[in-house]
C-alpha positions as CSV (number, residue, x, y, z in Angstrom):
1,X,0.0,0.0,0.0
2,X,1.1,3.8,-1.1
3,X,-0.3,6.3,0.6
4,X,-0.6,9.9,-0.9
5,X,1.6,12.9,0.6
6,X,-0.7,15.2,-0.7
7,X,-3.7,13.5,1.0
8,X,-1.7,12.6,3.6
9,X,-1.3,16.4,4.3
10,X,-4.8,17.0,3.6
11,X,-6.4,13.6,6.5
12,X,-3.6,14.2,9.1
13,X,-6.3,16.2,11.4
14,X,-7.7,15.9,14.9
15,X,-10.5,12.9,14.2
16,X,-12.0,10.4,16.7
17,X,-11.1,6.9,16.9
18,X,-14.9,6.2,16.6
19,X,-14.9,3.0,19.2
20,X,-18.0,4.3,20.1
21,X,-20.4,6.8,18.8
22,X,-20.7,9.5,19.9
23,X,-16.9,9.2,21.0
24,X,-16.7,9.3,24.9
25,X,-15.5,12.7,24.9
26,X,-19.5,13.6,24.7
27,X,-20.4,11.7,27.7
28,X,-21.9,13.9,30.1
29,X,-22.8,14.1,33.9
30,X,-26.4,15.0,33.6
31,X,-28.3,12.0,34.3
32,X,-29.8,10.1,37.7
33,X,-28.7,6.9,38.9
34,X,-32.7,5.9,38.5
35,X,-31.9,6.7,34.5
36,X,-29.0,4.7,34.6
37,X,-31.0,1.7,35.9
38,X,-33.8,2.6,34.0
39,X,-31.1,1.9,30.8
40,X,-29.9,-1.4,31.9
41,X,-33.3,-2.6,32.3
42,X,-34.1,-1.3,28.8
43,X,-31.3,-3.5,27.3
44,X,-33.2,-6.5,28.2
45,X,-35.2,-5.7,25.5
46,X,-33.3,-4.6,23.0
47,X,-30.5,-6.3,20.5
48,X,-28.0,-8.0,20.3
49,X,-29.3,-11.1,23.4
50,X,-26.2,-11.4,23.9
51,X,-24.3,-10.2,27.1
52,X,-20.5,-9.3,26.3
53,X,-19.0,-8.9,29.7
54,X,-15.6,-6.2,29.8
55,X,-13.4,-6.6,33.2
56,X,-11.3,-3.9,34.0
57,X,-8.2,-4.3,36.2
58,X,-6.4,-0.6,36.5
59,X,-3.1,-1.9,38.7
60,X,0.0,-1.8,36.9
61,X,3.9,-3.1,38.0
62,X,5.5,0.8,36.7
63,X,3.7,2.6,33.9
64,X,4.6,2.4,30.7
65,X,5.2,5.7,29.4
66,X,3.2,5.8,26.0
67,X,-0.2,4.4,27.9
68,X,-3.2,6.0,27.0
69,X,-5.6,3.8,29.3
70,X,-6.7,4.4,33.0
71,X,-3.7,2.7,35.1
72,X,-2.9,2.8,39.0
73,X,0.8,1.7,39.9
74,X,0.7,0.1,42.8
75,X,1.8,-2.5,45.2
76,X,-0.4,-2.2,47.8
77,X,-1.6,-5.8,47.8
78,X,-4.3,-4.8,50.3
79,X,-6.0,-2.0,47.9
80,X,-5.8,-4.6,45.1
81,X,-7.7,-7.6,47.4
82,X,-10.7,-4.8,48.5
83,X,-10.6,-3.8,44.3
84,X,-10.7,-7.8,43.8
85,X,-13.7,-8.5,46.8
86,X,-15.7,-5.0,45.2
87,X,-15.8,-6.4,41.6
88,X,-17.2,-9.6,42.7
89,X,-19.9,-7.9,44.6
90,X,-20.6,-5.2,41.5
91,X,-20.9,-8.7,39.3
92,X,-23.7,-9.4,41.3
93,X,-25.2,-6.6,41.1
94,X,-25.5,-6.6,37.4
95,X,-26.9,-10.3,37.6
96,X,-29.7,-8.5,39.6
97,X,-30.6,-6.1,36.4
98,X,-30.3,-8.6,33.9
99,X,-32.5,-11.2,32.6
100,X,-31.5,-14.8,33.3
101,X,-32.3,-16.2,30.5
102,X,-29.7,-13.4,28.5
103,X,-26.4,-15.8,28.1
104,X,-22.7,-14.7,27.9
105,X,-20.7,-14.5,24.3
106,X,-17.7,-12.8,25.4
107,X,-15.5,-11.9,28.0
108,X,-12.9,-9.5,27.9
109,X,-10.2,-8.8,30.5
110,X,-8.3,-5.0,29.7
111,X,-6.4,-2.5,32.0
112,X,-3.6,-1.7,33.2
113,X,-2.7,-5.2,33.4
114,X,-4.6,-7.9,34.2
115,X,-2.2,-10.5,34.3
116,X,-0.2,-8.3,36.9
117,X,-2.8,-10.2,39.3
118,X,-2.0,-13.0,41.0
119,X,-4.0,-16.5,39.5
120,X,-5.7,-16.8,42.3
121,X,-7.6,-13.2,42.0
122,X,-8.3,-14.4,38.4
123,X,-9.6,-17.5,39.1
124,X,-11.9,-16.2,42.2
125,X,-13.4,-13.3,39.6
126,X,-14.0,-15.8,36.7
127,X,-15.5,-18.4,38.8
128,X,-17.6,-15.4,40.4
129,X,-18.8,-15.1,36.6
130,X,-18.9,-19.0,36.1
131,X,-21.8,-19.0,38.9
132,X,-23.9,-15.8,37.8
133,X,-24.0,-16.5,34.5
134,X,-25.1,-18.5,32.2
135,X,-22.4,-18.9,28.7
136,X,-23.3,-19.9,25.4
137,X,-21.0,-22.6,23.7
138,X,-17.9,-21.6,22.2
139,X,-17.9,-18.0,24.5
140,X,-14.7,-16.3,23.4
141,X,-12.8,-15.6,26.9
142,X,-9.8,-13.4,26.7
143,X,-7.4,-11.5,28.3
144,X,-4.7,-8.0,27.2
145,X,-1.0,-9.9,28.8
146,X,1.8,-8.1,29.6
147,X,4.5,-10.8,28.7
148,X,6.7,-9.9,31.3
149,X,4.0,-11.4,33.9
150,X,3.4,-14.6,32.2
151,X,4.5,-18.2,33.4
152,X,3.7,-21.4,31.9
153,X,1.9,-22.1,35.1
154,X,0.1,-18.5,34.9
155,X,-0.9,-19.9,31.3
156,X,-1.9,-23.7,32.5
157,X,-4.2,-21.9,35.0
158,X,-5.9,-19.2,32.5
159,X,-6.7,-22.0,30.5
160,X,-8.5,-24.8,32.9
161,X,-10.1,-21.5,33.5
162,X,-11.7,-21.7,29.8
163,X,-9.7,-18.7,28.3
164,X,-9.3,-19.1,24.7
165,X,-7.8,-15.8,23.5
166,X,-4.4,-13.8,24.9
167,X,-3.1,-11.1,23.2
168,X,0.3,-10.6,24.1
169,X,0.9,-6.5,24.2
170,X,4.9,-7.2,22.9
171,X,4.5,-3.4,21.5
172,X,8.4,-3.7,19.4
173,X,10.9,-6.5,19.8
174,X,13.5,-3.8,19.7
175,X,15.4,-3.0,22.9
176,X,16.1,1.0,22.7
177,X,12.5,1.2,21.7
178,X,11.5,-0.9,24.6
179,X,14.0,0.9,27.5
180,X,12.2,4.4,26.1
181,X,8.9,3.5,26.7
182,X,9.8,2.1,30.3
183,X,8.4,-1.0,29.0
184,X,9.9,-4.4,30.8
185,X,10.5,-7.4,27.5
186,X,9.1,-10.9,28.1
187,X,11.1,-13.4,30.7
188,X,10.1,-16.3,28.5
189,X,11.2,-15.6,24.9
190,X,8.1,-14.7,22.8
191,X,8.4,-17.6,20.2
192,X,8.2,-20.2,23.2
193,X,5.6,-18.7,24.7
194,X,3.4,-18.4,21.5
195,X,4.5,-21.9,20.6
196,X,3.5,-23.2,24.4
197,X,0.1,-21.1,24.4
198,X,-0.9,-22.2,20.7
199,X,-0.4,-25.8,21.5
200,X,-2.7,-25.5,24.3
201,X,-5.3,-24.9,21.6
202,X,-5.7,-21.1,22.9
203,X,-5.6,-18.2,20.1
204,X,-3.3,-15.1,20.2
205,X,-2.8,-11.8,19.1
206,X,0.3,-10.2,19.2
207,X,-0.1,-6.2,19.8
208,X,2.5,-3.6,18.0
209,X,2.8,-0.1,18.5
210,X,3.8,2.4,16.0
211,X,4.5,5.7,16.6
212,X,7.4,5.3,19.1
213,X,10.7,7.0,19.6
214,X,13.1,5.5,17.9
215,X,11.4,3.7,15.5
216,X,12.7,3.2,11.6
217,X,11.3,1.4,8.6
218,X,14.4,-1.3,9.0
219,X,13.6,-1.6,12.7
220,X,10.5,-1.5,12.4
221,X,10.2,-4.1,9.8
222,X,12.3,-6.6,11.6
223,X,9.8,-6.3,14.1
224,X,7.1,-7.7,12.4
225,X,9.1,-10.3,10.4
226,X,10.0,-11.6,13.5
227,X,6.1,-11.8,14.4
228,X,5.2,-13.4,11.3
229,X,7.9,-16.2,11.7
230,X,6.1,-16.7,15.2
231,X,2.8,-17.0,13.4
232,X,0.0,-15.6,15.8
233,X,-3.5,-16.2,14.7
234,X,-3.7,-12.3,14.8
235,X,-1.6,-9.3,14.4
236,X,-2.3,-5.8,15.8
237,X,-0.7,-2.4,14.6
238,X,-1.7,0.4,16.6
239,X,-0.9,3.8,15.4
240,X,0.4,5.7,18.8
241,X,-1.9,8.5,19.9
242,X,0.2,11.0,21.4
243,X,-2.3,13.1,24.0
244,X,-0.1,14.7,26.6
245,X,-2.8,16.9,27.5
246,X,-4.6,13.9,28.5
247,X,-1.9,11.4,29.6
248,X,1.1,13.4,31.0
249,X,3.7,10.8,31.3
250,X,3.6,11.4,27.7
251,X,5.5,14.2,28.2
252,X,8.5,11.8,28.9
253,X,8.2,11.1,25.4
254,X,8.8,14.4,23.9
255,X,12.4,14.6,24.7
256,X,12.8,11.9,21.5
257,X,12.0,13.0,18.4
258,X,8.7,11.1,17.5
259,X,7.8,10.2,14.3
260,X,6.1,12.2,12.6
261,X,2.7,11.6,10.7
262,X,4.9,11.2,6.8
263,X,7.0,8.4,9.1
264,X,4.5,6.9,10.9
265,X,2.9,6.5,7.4
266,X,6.3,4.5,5.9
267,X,6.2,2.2,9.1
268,X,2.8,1.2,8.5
269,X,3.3,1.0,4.8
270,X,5.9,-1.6,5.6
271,X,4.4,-3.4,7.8
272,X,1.0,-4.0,5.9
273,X,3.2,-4.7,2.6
274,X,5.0,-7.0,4.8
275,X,1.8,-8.9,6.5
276,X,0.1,-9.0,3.4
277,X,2.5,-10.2,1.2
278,X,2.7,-13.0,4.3
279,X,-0.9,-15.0,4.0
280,X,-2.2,-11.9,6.6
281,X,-5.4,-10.7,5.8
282,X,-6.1,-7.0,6.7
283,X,-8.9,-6.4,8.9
284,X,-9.8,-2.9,9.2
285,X,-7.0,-0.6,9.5
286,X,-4.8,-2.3,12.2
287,X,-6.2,-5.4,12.6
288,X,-4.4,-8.3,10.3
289,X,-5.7,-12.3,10.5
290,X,-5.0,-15.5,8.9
291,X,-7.3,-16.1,6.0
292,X,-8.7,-18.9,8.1
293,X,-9.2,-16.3,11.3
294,X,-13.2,-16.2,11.7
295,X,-12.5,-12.3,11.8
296,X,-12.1,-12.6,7.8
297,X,-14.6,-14.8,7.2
298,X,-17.0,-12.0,9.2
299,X,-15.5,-9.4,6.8
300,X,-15.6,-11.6,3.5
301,X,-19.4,-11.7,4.6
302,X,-19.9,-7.9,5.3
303,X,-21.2,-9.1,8.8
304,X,-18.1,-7.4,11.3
305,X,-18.7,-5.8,14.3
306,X,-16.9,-4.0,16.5
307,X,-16.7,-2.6,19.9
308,X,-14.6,-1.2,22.5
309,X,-13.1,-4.7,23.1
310,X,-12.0,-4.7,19.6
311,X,-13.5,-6.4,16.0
312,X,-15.5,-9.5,17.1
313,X,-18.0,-11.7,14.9
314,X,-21.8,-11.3,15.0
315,X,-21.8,-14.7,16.9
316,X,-19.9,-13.3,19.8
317,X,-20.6,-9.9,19.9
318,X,-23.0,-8.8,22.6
319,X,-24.5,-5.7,24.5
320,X,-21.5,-4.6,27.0
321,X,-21.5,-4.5,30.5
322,X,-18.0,-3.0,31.9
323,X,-17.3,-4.1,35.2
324,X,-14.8,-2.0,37.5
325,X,-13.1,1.4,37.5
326,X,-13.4,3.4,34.4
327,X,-15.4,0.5,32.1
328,X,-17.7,2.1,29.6
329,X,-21.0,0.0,29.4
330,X,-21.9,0.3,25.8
331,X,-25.7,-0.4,25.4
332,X,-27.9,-0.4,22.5
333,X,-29.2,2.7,23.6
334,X,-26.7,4.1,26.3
335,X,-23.3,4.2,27.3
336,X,-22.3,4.7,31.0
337,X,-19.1,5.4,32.2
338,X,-17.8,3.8,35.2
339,X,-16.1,6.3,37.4
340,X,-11.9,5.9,37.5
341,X,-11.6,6.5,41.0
342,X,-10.9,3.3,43.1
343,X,-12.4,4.5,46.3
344,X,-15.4,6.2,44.7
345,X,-15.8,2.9,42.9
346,X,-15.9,1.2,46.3
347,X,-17.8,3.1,48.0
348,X,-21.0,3.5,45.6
349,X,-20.8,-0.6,44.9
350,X,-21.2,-0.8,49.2
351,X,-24.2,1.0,48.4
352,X,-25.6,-0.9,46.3
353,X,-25.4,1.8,43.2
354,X,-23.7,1.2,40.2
355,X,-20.5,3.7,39.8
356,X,-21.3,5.8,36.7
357,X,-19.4,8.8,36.6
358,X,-20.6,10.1,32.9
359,X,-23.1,8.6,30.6
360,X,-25.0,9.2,26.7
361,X,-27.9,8.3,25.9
362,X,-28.3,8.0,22.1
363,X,-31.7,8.9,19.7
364,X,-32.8,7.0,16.9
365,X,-30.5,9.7,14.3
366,X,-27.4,8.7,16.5
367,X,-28.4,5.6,16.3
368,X,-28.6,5.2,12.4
369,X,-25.1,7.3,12.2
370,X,-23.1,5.0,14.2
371,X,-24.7,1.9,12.0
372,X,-23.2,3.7,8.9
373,X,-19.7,4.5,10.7
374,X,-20.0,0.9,12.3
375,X,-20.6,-1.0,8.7
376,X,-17.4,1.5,6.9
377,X,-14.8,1.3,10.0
378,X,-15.5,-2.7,10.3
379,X,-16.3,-4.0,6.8
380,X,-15.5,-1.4,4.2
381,X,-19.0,-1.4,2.9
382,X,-22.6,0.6,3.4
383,X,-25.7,-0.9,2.1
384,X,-28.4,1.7,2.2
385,X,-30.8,-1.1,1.7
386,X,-29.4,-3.0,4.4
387,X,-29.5,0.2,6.8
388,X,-33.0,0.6,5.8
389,X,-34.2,-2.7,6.7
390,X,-32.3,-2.5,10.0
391,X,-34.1,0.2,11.0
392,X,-37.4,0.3,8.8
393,X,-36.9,3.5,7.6
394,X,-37.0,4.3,3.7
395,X,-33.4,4.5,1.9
396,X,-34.6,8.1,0.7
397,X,-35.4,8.9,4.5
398,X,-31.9,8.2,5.5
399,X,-30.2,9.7,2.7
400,X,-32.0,13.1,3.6
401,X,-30.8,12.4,7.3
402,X,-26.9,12.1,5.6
403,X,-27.6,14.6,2.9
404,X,-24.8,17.2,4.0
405,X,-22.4,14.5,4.7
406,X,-23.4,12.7,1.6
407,X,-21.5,15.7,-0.8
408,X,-18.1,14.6,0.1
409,X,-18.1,11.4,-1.2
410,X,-17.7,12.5,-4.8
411,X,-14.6,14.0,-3.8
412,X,-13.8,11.1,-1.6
413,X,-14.2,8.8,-4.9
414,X,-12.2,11.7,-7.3
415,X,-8.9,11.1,-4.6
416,X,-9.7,6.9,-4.9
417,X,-10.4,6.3,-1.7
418,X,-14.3,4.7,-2.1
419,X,-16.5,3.8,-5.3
420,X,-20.1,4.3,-4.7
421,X,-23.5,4.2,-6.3
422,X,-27.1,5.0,-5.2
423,X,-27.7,1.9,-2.9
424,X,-23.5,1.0,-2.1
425,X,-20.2,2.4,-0.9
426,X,-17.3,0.7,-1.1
427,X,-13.9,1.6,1.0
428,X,-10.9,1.1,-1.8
429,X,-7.5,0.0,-0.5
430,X,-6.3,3.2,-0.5
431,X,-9.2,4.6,1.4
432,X,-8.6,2.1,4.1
433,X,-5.7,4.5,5.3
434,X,-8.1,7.4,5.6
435,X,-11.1,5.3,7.1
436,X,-11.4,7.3,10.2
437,X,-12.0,10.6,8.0
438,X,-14.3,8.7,5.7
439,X,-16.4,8.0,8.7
440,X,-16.4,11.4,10.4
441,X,-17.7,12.6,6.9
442,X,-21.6,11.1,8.2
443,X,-20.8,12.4,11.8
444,X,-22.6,15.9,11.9
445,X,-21.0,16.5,15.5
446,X,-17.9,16.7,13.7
447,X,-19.2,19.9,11.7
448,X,-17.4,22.9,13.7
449,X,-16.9,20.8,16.7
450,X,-13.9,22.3,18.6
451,X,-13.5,19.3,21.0
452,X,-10.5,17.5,21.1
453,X,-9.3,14.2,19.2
454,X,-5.8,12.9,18.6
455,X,-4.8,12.8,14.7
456,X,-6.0,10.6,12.2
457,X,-2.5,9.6,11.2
């Protein structure tokens, strides 16, 4: 893949991620905790059945200095065993809003770092879960792994446990990049551990960052031929979003020079030239999966879905309930926002309250917008008819709903990033690249928004 320098120049602007829509920097603090109960209990009703269950465990070893998630460092082994006993009691809480006959499809462990728990803690959340819920067959379980904290035993243990799925955050095989990012390398070498977890009949995804100091094309691409010859099912490349505003350690960063956005282009360039040219099958615009990977099948069949877990397959996709500090619930017709303070978070589960801290509550428009940005950022594709039927609403009633956004996508096609007709639109290869500003083009919050987003590149 080539990307233009001229539309390169012209894309490289402040545009949401779109993991959600709107993106959570709408959420607001106007709302009751009788609303927010009043939305749970409304999900019962509403689609997709299933429940997709997201576990979030904020403790981290040292931080890692390019982190853009909601960490606490810590050692304090007795702030981690109240975090530990408060979880298991805000699990049962949800049970008591949701209907029983509703089964689990998915469970997702994300921080910080989960594995920086002991087993134990793991096994005494999960089997929390095991008892309050009901699981349909073939549930994908799975867990973000810092290497560093992994054993074979820690693996043996995550597995009679019923995890399926690890994704190893490796982030670059390269030691300077590493030691810059205060990020500790794996104890067991990462080709033995893939080998070990693989056999084991458990999935993995390897997770790269790119972006970093110190980063070339020739480092770079060593990197990722050196995760091909390990052969994970999956292969993430993340572009890094630098937000010091947000996250200040990112500060610490600053002091390198960073790549910029025509650099960060020619690592990902290589890398996708590399991964495809390898049997890898690009999903979205990060995501890359053996052409055996259920996540291509999904996409050969234009029925990919994705949420803040990542891309998943209509079969295990499910309504999300976040559990712990900072989780964002993402409901069919809400998100709420758990709040990222550990002792506010305590206190509000002891009272038998669920710890939202901001929330959105979406109409039918918003709805219909993040279907469209949904169906272009996961499958490369829009069916108006589709989109109609899903909503039973007449194609010439939604195309009046996107008719401002609607006039840039003849200059969208004249710079070959879609095709399109009167009922399809079609993301080209090269439009992949700019997929983030295709989609804000049918977000009219992005027309003279002045909130703040990272770049699209």
């Amino acid at each position: 893949m080539k990307v233009s320098k001229k539309l390169l120049e012209k894309y490289n602007v402040a545009t949401p991620r779109y993991t959600s829509y709107p993106p959570a920097n709408y959420f607001h603090e106007e709302f009751t905790n009788k609303k927010v109960e009043e939305a749970i209990s409304l999900s019962n009703n509403e689609h997709p059945e299933n429940i997709s269950l997201y576990i979030h465990i904020p403790f981290c070893n040292k931080l890692c200095f390019y982190c853009g998630c909601n960490t606490v460092i810590s050692r304090n082994g007795k702030m981690i065993d109240s975090y530990i006993g408060t979880l298991k009691k805000e699990i049962v809480l949800l049970k008591s809003k949701l209907d029983p006959n509703r089964k689990v499809s998915q469970v997702h462990w994300g921080g910080g770092t989960p594995n920086y728990l002991p087993i134990e803690d793991i096994e005494s959340i999960m089997n929390t879960l095991y008892k309050n819920f009901n699981f349909i067959s073939g549930a994908e379980i799975a867990m973000e792994c810092h290497p560093w904290h992994l054993t074979y035993d820690y693996v043996d243990r995550l597995i009679e446990l019923k995890f399926n799925r690890l994704s190893l955050g490796v982030q670059d095989f390269n030691v300077k990049v590493m030691d810059s990012i205060n990020r500790n390398q794996s104890i067991i070498p990462i080709p033995e551990l893939v080998e070990y977890v693989k056999a084991n009949n458990v999935a993995v995804n390897l997770d790269f960052i790119y972006g970093l100091p110190f980063q070339t094309v020739e480092t770079f691409t060593e990197t990722i031929q050196k995760a091909i010859e390990i052969s994970p099912n999956r292969l993430v490349t993340f572009s890094y979003a630098h937000v010091p505003w947000i996250k200040k350690a990112q500060q610490k960063l600053e002091k390198y020079n960073l790549p910029d956005a025509d650099q960060k282009v020619k690592l990902f360039e290589a890398a996708y030239d590399l991964l495809t040219k390898s049997g890898y099958k690009a999903i979205g615009l990060d995501h890359f999966a053996k052409e055996s990977d259920e996540l291509y099948i999904a996409l050969k069949g234009k029925t990919l879905h994705r949420n803040f877990q990542g891309y998943c397959t209509r079969e295990t996709t499910g309504q999300v309930y976040a559990l712990g500090v900072s989780g964002i619930s993402q409901l069919e017709s809400a998100y709420l926002q758990s709040t990222k303070n550990v002792v506010e978070y305590t206190q509000r589960i002891n009272e038998g309250k669920f710890p939202i801290e901001k929330a959105y509550f979406l109409s039918l428009e918003e709805k219909i917008t993040r279907e469209i940005i949904n169906e272009l950022m996961c499958n490369l594709y829009l069916s108006w008819k589709s989109l109609s039927n899903r909503f039973n609403k007449p194609i010439e009633e939604l195309n009046n709903l996107t008719k401002e956004q609607n006039q840039q996508l003849k200059t969208f096609e004249s710079e070959g990033l879609i095709t399109y007709n009167k009922d399809e639109i079609f993301i080209t290869e090269s439009g992949k690249f700019f997929i983030r500003n295709i989609a804000a083009a049918f977000d009219p919050k992005m027309q003279n928004t002045t909130r703040n987003f990272s770049k699209a590149l």
